[in-house]
Biopython code that builds the backbone (N, CA, C, O; Angstrom):
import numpy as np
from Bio.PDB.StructureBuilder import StructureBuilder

atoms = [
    (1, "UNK", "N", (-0.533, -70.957, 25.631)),
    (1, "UNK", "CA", (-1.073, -69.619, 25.780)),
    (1, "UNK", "C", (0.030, -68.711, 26.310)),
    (1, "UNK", "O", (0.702, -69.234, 27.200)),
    (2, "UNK", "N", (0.367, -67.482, 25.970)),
    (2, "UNK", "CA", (0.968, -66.466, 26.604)),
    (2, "UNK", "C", (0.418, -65.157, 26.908)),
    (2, "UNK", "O", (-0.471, -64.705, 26.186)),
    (3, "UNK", "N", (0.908, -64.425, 28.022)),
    (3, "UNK", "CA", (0.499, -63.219, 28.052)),
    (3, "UNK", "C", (1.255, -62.682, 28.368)),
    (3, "UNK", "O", (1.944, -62.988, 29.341)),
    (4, "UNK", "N", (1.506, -61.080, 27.243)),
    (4, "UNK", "CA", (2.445, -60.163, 27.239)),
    (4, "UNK", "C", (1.998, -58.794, 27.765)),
    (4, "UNK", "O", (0.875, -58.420, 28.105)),
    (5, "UNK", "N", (3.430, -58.000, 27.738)),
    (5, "UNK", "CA", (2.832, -56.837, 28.566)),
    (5, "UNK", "C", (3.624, -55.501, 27.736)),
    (5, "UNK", "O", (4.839, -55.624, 27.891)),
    (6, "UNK", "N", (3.393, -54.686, 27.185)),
    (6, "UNK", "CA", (4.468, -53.598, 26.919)),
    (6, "UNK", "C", (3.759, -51.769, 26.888)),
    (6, "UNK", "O", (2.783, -51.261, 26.335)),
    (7, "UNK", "N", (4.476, -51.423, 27.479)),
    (7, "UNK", "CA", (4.648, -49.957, 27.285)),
    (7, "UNK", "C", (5.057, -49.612, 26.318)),
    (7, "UNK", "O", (6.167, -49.920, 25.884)),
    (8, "UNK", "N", (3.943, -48.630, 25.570)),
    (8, "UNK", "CA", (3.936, -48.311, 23.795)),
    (8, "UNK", "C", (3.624, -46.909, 24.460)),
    (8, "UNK", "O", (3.057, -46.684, 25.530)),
    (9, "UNK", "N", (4.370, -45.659, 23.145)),
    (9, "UNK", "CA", (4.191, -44.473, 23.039)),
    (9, "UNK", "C", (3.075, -44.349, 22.705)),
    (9, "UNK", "O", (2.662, -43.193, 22.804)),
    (10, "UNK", "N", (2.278, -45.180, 22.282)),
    (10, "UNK", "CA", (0.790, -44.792, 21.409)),
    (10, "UNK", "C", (-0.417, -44.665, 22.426)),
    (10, "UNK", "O", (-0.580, -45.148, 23.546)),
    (11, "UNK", "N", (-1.182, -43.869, 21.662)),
    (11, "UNK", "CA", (-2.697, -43.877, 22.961)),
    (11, "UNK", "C", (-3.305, -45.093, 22.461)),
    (11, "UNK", "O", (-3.199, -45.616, 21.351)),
    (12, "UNK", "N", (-4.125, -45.534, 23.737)),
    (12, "UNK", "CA", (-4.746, -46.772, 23.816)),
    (12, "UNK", "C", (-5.508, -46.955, 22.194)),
    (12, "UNK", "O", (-5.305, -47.797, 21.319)),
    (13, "UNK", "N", (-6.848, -45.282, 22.273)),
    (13, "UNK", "CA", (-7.020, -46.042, 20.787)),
    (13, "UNK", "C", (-6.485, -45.997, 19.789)),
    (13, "UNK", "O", (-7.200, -46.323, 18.842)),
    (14, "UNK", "N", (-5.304, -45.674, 19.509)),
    (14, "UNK", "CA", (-4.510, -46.250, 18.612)),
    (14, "UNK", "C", (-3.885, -47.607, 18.292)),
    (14, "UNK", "O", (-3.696, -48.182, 17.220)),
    (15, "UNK", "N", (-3.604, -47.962, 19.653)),
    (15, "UNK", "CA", (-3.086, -49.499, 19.739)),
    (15, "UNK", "C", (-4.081, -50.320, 19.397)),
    (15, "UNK", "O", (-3.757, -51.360, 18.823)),
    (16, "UNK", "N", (-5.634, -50.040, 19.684)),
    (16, "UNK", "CA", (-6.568, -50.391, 19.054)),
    (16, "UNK", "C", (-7.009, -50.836, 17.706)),
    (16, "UNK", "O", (-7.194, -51.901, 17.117)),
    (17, "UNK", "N", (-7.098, -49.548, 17.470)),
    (17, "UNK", "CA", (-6.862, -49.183, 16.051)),
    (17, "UNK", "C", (-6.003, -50.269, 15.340)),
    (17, "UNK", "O", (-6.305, -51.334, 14.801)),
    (18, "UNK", "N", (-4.801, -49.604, 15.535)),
    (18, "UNK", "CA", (-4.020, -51.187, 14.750)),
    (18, "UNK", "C", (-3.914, -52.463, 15.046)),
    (18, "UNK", "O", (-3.583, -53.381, 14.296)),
    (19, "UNK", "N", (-4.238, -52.504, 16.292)),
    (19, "UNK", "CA", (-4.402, -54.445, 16.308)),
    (19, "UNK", "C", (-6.248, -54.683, 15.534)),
    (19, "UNK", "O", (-6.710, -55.809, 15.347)),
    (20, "UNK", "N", (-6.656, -54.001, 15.359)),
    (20, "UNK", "CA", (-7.802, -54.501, 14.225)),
    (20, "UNK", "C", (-7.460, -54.671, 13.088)),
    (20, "UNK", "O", (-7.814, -55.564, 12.318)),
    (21, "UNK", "N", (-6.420, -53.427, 12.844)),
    (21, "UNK", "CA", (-5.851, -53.591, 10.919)),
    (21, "UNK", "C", (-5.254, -55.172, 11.420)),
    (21, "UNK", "O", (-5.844, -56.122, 10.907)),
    (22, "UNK", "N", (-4.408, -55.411, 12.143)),
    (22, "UNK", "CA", (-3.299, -56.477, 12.247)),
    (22, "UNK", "C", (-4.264, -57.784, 12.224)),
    (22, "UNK", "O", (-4.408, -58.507, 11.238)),
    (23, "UNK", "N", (-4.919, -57.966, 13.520)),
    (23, "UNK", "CA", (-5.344, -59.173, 13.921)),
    (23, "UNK", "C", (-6.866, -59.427, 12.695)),
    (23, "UNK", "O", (-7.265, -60.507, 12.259)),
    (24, "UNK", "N", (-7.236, -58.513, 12.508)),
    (24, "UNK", "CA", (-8.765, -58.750, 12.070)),
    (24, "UNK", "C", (-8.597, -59.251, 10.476)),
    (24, "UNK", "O", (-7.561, -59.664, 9.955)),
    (25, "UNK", "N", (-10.238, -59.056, 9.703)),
    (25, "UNK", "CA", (-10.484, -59.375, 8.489)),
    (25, "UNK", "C", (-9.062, -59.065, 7.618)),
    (25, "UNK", "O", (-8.261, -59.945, 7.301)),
    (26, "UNK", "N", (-8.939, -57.819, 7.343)),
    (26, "UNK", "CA", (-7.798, -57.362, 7.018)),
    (26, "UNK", "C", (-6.640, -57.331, 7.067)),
    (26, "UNK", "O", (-6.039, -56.593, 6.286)),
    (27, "UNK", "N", (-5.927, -58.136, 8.017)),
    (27, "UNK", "CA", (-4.696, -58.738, 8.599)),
    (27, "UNK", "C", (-4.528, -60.047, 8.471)),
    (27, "UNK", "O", (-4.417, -60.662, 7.410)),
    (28, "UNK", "N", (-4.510, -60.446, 9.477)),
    (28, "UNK", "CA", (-4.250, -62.087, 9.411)),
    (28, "UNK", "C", (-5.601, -62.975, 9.497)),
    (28, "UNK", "O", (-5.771, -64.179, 9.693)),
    (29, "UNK", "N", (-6.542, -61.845, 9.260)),
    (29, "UNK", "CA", (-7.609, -62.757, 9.224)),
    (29, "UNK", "C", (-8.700, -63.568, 10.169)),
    (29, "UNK", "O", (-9.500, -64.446, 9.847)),
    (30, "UNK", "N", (-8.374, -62.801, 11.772)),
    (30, "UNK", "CA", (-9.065, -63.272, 12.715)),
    (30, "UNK", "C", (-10.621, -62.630, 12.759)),
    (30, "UNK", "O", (-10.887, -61.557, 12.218)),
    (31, "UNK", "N", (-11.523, -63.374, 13.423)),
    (31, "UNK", "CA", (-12.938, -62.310, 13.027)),
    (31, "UNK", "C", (-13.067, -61.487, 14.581)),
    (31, "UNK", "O", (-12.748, -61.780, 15.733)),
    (32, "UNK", "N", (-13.488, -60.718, 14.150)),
    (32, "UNK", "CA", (-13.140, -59.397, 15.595)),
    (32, "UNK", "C", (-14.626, -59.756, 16.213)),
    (32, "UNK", "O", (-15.722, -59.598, 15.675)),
    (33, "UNK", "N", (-14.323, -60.273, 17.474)),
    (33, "UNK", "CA", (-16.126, -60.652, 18.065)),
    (33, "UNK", "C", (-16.506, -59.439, 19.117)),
    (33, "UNK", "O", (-17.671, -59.058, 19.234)),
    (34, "UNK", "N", (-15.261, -58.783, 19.985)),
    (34, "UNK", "CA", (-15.577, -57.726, 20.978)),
    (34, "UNK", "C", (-14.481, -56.683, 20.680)),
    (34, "UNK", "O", (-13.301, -57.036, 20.663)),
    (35, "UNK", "N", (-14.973, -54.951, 20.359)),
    (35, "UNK", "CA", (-13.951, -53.757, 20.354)),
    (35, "UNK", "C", (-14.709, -52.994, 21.003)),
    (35, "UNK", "O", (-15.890, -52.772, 20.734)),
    (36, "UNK", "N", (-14.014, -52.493, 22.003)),
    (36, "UNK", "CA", (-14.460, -51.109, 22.326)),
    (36, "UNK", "C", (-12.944, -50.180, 22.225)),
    (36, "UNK", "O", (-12.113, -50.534, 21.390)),
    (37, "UNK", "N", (-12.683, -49.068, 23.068)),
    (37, "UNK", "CA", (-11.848, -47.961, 23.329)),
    (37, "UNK", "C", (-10.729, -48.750, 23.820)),
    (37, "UNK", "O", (-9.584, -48.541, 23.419)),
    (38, "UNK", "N", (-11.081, -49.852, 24.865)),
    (38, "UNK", "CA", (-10.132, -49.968, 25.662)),
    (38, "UNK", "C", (-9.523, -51.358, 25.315)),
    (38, "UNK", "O", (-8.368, -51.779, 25.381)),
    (39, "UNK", "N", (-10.729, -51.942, 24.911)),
    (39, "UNK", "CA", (-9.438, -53.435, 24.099)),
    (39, "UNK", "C", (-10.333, -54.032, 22.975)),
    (39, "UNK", "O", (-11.024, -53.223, 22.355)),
    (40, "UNK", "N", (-10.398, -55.228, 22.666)),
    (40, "UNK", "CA", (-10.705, -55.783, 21.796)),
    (40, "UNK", "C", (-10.472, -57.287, 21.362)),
    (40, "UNK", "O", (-9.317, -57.669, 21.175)),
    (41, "UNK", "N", (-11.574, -58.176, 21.191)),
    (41, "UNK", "CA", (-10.795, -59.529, 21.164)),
    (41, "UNK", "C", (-10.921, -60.171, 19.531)),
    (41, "UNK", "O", (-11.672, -59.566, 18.767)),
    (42, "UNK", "N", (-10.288, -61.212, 19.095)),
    (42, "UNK", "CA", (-10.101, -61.853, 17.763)),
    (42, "UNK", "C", (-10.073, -62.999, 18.505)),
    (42, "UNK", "O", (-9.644, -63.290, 19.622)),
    (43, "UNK", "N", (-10.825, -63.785, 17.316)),
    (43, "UNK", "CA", (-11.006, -65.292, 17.668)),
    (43, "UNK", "C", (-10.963, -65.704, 16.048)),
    (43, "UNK", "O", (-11.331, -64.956, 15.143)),
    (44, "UNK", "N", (-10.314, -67.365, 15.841)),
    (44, "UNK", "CA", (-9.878, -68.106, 14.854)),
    (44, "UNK", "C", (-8.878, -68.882, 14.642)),
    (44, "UNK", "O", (-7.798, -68.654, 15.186)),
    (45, "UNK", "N", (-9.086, -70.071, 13.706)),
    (45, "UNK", "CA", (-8.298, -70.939, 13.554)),
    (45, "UNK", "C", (-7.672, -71.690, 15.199)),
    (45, "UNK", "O", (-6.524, -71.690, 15.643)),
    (46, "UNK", "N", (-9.003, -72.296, 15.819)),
    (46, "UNK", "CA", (-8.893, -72.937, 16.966)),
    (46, "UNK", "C", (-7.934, -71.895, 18.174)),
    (46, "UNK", "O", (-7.264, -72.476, 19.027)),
    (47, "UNK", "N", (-7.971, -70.150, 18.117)),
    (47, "UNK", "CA", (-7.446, -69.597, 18.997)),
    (47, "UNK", "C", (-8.136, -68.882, 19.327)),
    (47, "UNK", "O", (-9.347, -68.875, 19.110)),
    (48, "UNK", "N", (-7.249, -67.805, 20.177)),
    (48, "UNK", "CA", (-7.780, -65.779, 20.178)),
    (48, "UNK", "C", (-6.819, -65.335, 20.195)),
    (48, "UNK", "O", (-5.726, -65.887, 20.068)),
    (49, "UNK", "N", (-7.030, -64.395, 20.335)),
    (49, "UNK", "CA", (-5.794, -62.844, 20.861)),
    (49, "UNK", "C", (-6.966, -61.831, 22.044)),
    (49, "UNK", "O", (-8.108, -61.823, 21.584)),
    (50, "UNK", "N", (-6.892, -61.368, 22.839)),
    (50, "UNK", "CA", (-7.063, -60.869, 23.409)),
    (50, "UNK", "C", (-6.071, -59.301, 23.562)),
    (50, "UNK", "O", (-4.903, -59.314, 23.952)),
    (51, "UNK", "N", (-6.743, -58.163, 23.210)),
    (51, "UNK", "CA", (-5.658, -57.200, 23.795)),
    (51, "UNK", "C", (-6.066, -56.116, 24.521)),
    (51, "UNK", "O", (-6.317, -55.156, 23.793)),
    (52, "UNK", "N", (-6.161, -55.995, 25.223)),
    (52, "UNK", "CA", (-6.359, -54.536, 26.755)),
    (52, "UNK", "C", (-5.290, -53.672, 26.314)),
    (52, "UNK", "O", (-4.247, -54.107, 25.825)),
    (53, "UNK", "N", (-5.640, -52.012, 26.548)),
    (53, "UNK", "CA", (-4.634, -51.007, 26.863)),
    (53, "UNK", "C", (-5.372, -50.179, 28.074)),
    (53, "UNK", "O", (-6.536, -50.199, 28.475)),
    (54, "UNK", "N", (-4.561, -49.663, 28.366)),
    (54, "UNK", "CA", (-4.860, -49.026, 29.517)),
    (54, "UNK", "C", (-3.890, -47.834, 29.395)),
    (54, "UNK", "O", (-2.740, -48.175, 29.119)),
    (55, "UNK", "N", (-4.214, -45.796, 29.619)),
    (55, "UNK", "CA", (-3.427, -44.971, 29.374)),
    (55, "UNK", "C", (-2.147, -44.673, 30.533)),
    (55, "UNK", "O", (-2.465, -44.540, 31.715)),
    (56, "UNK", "N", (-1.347, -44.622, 30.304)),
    (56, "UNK", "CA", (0.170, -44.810, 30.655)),
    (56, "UNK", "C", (0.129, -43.443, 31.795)),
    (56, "UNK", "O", (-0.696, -42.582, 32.102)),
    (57, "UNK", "N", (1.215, -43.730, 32.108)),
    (57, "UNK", "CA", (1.414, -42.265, 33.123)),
    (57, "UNK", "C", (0.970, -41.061, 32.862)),
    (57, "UNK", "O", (0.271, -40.984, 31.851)),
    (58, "UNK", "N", (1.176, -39.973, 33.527)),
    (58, "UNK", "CA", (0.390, -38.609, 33.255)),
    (58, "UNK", "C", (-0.609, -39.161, 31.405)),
    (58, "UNK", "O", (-0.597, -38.466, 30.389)),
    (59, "UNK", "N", (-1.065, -40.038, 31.503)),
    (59, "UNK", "CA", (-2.326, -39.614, 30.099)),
    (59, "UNK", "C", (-1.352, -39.781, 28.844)),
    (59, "UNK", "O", (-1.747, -39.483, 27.717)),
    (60, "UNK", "N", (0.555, -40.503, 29.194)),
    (60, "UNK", "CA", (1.303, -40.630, 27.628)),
    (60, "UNK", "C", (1.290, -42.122, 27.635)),
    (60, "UNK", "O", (1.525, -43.010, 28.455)),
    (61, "UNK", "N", (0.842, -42.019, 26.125)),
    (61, "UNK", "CA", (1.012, -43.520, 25.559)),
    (61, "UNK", "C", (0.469, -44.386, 26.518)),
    (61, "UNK", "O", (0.121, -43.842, 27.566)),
    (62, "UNK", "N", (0.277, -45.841, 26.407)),
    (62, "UNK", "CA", (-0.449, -46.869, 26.841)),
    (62, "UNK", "C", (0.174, -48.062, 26.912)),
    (62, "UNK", "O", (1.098, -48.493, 26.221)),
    (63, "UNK", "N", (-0.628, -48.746, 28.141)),
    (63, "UNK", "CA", (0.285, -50.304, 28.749)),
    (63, "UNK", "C", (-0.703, -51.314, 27.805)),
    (63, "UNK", "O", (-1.932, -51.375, 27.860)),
    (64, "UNK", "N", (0.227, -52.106, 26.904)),
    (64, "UNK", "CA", (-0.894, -52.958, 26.817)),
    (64, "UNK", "C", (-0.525, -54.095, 27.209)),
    (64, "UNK", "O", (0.609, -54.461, 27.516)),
    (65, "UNK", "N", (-1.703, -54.797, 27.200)),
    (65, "UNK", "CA", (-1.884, -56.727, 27.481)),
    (65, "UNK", "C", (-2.399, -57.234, 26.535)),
    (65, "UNK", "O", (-3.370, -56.792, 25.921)),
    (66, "UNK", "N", (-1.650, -58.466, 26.262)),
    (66, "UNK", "CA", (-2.376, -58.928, 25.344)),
    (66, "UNK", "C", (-2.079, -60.587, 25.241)),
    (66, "UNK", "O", (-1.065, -61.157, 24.838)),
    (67, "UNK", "N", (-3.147, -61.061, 25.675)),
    (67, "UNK", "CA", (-3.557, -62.664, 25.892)),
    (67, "UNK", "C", (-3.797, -63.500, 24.579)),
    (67, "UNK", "O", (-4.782, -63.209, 23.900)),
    (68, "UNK", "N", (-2.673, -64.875, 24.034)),
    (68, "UNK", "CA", (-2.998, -65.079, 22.778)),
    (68, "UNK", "C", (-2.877, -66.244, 23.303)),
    (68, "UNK", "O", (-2.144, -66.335, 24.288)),
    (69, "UNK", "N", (-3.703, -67.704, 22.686)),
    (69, "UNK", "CA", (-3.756, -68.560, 22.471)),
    (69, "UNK", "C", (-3.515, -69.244, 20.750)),
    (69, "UNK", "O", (-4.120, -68.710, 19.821)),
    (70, "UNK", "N", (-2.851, -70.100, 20.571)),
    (70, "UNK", "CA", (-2.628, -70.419, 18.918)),
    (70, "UNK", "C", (-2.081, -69.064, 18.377)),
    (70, "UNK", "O", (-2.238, -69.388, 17.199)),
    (71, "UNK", "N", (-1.754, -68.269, 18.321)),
    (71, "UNK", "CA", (-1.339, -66.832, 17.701)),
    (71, "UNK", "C", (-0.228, -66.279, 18.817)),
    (71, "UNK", "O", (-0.332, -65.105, 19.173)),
    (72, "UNK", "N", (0.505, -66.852, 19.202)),
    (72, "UNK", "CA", (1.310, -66.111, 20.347)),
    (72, "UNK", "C", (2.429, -65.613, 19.754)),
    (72, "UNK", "O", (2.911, -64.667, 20.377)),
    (73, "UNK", "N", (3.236, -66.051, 18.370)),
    (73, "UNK", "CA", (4.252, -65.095, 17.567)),
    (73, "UNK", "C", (3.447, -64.233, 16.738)),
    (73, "UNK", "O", (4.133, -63.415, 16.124)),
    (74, "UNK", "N", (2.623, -64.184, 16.598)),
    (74, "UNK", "CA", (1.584, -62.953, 15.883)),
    (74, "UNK", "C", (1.417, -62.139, 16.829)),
    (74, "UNK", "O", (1.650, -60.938, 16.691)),
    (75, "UNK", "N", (0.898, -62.781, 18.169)),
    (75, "UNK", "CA", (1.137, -61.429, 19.127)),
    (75, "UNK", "C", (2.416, -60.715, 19.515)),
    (75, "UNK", "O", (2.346, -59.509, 19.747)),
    (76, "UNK", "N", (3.466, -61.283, 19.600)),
    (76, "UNK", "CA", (4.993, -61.079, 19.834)),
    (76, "UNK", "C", (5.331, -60.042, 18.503)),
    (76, "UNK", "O", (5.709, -58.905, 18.784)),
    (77, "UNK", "N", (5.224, -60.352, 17.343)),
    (77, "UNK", "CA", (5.096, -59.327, 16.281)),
    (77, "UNK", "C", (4.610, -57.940, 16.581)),
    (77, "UNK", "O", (5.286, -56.916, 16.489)),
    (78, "UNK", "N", (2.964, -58.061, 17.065)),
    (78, "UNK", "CA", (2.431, -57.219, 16.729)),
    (78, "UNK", "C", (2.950, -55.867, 17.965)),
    (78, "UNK", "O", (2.740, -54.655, 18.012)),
    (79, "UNK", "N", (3.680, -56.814, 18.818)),
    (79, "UNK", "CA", (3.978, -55.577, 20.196)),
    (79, "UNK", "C", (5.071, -55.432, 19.738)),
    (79, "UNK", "O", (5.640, -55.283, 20.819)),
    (80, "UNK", "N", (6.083, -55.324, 18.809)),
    (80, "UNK", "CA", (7.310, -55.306, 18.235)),
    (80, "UNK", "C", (7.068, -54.311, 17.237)),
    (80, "UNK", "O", (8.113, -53.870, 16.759)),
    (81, "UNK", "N", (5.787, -53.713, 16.671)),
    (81, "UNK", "CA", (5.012, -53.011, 15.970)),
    (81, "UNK", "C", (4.952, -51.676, 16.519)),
    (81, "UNK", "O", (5.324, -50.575, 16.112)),
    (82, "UNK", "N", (4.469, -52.027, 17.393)),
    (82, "UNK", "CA", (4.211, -50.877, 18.267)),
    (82, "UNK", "C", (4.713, -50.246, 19.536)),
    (82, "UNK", "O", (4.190, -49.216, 19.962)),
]
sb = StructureBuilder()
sb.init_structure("model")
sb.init_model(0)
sb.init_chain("A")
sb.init_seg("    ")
for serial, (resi, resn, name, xyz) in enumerate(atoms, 1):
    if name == "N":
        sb.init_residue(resn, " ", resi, " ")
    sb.init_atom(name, np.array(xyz, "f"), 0.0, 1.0, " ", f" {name:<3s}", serial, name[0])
structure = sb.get_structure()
């Protein structure tokens, strides 16, 4: 399991946003079981991904976290993305 951490220019729901295109049906195929605003989890193929954002200083761009089990260079990708 790993958990990463990065400061992205993007607002939270954006980072959102695209870790659903990424991680979900449409990506690599994980099934999306919890999304709201602020994170969102994927579960499959004996793992998850887990990802939290939270909005960054004065209200720019967003910290995210993101907890992967079995998918931890998919997560390493996807913060390399963004």
């Amino acid at each position: 399991m790993i958990s990463l951490v990065k400061e992205s220019k993007l607002t939270p729901a954006k980072v959102i946003e695209l870790a659903e295109a990424y991680f979900g049906p449409g990506g690599i195929g994980l099934e999306v079981v919890d999304c709201a605003e602020c994170c969102a989890r994927f579960e499959g193929g004996g793992g998850h991904v887990f990802v939290q954002t939270a909005a960054g200083e004065r209200d720019r761009g967003s910290q995210v976290n993101i907890e992967a089990r079995e998918w931890e260079r998919a997560a390493e990708k996807f913060l390399e993305k963004i």
